[in-house]
N, C-alpha and C positions, 0 to 999 in steps of 0.2 A: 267421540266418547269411547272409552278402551273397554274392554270387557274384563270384568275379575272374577269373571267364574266363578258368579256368587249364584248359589243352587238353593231361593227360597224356600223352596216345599221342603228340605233336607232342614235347613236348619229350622223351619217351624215344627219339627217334628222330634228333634233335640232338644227345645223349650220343655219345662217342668210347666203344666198345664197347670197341675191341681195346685188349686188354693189352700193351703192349711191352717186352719185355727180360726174364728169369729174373736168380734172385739162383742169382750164381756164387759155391763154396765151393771156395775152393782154396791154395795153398801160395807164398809169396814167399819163395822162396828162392836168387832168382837163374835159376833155368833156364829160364824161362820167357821170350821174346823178349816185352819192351816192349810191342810194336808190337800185341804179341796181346790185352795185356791196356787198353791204346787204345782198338782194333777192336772192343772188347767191350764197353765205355762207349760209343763212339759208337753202339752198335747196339743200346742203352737196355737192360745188363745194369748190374745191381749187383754188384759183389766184395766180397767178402767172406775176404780173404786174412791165414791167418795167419802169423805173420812169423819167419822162420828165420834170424837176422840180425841185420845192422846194418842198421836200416828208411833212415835218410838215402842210405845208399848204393844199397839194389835199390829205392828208388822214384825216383831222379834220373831216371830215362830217362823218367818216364812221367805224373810227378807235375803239372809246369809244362804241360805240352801239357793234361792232365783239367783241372787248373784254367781254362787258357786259353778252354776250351770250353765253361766255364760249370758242370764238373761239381764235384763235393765229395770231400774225401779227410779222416777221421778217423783218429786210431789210437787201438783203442781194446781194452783190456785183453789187449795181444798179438796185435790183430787188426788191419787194415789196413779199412776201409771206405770206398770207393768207391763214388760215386754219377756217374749221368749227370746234365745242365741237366736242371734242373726236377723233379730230385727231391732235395728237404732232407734232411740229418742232421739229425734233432731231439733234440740233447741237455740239455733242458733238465731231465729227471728224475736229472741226473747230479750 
């Protein structure tokens, strides 16, 4: 077996440890201010909101600003999912 001068402790120590963001479980149904549910993407939460509604109209305030920023928004069996940059919907088992 050859050696690749592979230096684990080194590179576990390069790893980004910290977790960023909790996956948020909550309700779109209007009363919620925009700005809040934003604030919560940009602060690397996932949403996960299910939808009490007409979904085109309570996601208008919030939807183009998440996109703009690189994040992801599904709808997906009555559910709203939102993602921050850099984390993918993977819906390919759909």
């Amino acid at each position: 077996m050859s050696d690749f001068g592979l230096d684990l402790a080194r590179a576990e120590e390069e790893l980004d440890d910290e977790t960023q963001g909790d996956v948020v479980l909550a309700v779109l149904d209007g009363e919620t201010d925009p700005a809040e549910w934003i604030d919560a993407v940009r602060g690397g939460d996932v949403l996960v909101l299910a939808v009490e509604g007409d979904l085109n109209r309570l996601a208008a305030d919030f939807a183009r600003e998440i996109r703009a920023e690189g994040g992801s928004l599904m709808h997906f069996r009555g559910f709203l999912v939102v993602t921050p940059e850099g984390v993918d919907i993977d819906s390919d088992r759909l």
